[in-house]
C-alpha positions as CSV (number, residue, x, y, z in Angstrom):
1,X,5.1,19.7,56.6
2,X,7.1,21.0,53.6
3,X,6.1,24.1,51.6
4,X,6.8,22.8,48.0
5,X,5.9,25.5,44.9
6,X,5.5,24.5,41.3
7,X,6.6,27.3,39.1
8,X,6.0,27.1,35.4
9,X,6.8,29.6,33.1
10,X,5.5,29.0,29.3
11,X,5.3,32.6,28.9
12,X,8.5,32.8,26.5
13,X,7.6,31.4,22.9
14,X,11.5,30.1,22.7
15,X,12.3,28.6,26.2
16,X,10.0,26.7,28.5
17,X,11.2,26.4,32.4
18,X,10.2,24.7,35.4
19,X,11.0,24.8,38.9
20,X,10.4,23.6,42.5
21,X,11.1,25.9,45.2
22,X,11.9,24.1,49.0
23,X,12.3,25.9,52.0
24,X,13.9,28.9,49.7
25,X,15.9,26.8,47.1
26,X,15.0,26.6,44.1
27,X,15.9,23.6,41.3
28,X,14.9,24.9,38.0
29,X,15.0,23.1,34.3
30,X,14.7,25.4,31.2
31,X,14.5,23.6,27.3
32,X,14.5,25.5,24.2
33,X,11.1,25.1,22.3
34,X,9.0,26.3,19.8
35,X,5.3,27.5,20.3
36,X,3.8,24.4,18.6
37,X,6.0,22.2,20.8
38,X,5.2,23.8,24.0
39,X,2.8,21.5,25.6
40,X,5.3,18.4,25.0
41,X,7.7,19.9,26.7
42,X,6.4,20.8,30.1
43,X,5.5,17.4,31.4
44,X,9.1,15.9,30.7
45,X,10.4,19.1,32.2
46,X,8.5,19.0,35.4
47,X,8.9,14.8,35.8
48,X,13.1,16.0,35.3
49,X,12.7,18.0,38.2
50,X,10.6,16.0,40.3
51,X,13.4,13.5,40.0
52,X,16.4,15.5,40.8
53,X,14.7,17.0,43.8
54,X,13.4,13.5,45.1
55,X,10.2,14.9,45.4
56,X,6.9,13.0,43.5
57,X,3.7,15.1,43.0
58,X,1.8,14.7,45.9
59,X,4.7,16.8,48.0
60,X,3.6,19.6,45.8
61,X,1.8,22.0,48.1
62,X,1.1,25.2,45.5
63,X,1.7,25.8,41.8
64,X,2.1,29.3,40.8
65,X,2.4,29.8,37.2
66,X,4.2,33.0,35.5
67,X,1.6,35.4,34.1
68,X,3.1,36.8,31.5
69,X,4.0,39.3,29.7
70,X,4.8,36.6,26.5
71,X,3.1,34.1,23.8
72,X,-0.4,33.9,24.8
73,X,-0.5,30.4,23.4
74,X,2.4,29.3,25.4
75,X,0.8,31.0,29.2
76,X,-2.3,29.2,28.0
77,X,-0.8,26.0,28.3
78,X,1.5,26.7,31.5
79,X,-1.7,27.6,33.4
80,X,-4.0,24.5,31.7
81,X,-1.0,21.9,33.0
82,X,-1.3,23.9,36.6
83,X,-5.2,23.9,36.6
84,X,-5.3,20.6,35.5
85,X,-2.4,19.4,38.4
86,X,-4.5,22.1,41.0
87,X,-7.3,19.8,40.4
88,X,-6.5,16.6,40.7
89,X,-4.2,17.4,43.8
90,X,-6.7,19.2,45.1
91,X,-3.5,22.0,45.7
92,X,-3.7,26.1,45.0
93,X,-2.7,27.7,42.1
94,X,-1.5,31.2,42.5
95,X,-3.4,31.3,44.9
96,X,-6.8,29.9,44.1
97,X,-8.1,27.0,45.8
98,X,-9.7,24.6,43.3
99,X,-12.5,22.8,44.5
């Protein structure tokens, strides 16, 4: 079985990035945005990268999420969208286990 991490970093209040690391490579997307456009941008980001790795969700095996330091707003959302995939994949993020 593959080890596939979701990285999202929504940390910076201009550019919102996404990435998949496999086996030590990693494929990464970046799109300029502005705070109040944040949370549009990070589906369409991570569906881009899904599709030019040939991946679909359920290879995902962890998210990790970039902490910070950056917009509050914008790490708010980055670690809503990896809660919210955590859950329903039923897949750590950073770490934690979600039940």
């Amino acid at each position: 079985m593959k080890n596939v991490t979701l990285y999202i970093d929504t940390s910076n209040s201009k550019k919102t990035m996404v990435a998949i690391i496999l086996d030590g490579k990693r494929e990464e997307f970046t799109a300029d945005t502005q705070p109040e456009t944040k949370s549009q941008t990070v589906i369409p980001l991570l569906e881009r990268v899904l599709k030019e790795t040939h991946l679909k969700l359920k290879d995902i095996t962890h998210i990790e999420v970039h902490p910070g330091p950056g917009s509050f707003t914008g790490t708010r959302v980055g670690v809503s969208v990896a809660n919210a995939l955590g859950w329903v994949l039923k897949i750590p993020v950073n770490g934690q286990k979600i039940a």
